[in-house]
C-alpha beads as a LAMMPS data file, in Angstrom:
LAMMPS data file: protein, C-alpha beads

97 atoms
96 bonds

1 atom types
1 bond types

-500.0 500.0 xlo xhi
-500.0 500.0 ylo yhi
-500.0 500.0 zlo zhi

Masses

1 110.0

Atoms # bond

1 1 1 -7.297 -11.392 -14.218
2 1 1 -5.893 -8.554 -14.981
3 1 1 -2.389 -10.058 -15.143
4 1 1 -3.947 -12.626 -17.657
5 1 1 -5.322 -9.607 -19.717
6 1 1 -1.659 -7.396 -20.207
7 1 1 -2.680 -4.819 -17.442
8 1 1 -0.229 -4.667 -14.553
9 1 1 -1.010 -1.145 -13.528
10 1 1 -4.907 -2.167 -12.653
11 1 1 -3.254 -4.729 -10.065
12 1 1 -2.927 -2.045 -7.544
13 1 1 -5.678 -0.420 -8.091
14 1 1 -7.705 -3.522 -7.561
15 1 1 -5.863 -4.398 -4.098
16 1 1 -6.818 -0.579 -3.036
17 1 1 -10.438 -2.157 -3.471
18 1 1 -10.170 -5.696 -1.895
19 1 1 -7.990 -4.193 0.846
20 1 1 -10.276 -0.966 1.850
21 1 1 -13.380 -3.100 2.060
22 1 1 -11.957 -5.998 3.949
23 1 1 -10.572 -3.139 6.523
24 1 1 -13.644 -1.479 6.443
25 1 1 -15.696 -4.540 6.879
26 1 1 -13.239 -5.682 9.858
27 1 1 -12.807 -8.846 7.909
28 1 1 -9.109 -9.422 8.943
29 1 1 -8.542 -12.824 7.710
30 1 1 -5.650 -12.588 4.996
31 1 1 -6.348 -8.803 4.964
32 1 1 -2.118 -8.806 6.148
33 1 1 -1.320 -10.972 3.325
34 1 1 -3.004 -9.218 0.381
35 1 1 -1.710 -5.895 1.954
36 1 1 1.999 -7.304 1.690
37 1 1 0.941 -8.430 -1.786
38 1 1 -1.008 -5.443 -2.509
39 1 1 2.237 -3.194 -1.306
40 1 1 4.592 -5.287 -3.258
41 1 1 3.171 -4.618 -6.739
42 1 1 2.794 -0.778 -6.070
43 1 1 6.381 -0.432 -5.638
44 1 1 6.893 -3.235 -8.328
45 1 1 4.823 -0.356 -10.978
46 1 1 6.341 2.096 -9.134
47 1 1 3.253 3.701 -7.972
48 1 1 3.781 5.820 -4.631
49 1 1 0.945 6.866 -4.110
50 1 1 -1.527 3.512 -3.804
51 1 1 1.610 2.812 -1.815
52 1 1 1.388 5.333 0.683
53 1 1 -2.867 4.529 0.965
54 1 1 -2.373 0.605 1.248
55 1 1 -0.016 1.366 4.191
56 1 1 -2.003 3.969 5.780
57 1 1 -4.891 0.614 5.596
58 1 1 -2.206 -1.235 7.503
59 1 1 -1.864 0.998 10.118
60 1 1 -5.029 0.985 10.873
61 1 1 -5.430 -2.351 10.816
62 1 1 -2.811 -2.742 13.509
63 1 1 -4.275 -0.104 15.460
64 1 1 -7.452 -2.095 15.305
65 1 1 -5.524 -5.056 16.432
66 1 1 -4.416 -3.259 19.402
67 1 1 -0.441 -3.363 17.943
68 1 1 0.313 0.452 18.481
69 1 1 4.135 -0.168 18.288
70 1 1 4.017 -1.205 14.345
71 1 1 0.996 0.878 13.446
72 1 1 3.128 3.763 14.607
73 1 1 6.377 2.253 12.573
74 1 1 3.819 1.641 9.554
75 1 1 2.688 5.179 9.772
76 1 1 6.027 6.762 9.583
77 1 1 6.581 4.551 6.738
78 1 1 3.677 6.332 5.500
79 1 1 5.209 10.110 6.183
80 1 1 8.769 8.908 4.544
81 1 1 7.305 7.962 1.407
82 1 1 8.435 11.187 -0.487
83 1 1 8.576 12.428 -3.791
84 1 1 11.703 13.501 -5.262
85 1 1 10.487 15.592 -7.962
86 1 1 12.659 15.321 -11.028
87 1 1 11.097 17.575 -14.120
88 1 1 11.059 15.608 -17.400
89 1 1 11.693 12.410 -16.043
90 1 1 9.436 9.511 -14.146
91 1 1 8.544 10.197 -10.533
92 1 1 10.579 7.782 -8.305
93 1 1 9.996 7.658 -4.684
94 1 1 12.677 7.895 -2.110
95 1 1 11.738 5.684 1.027
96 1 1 12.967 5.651 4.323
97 1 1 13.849 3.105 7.185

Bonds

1 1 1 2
2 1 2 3
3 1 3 4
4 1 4 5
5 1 5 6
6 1 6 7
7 1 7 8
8 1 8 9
9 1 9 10
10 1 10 11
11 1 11 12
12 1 12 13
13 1 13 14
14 1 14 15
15 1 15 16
16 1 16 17
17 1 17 18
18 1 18 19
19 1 19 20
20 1 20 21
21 1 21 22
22 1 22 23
23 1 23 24
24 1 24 25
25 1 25 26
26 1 26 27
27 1 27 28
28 1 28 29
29 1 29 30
30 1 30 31
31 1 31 32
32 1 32 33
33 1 33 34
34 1 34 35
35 1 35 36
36 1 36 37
37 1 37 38
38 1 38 39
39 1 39 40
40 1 40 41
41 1 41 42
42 1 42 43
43 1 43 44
44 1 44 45
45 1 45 46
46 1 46 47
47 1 47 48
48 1 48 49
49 1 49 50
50 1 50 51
51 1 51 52
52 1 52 53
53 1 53 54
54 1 54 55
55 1 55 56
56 1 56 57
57 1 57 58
58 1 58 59
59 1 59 60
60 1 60 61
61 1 61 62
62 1 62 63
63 1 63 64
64 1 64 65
65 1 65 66
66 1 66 67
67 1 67 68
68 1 68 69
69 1 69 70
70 1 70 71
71 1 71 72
72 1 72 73
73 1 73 74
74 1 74 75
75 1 75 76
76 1 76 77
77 1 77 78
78 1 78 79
79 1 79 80
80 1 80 81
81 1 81 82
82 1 82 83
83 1 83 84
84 1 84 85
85 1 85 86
86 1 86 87
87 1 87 88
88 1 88 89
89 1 89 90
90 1 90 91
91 1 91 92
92 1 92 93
93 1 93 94
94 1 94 95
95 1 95 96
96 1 96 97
């Protein structure tokens, strides 16, 4: 809906939403595919932060799922999301491996 309306930057936000409550609610069915979605449009509109939250979700989930190994990998991805702080200019992120 918010597509259909002109206003991208609400995607995200929306995801945050859907995703938290699903992971709260420990309703796990397509929670991994609307957090890939979800992830995809934040760094699509370039917003790091919503970025850094969804994938802290999916950590969590994954520790929930008993999958240590890529909750820790998703966590670092977490850490290595990083501003490089450019005065006067947008805010890009600089992601690691």
């Amino acid at each position: 809906v918010a597509d259909e309306r002109g206003l991208p930057d609400y995607v995200p936000r929306l995801y945050v939403s859907l995703c938290y409550n699903k992971a709260h609610a420990r309703h796990y069915d397509d929670l991994f595919e609307h957090l890939d979605d979800a992830i995809a449009r934040c760094i699509e509109r370039d917003n790091a932060p919503l970025e850094a939250y969804l994938r802290g979700v999916r950590a969590t989930v994954l520790l929930d799922h008993g999958r240590l190994p890529e909750a820790g990998e998703e966590a670092q991805r977490v850490v290595a999301v990083r501003r490089a702080a450019t005065p006067g200019q947008p805010s890009r992120e600089v992601r690691g491996s």
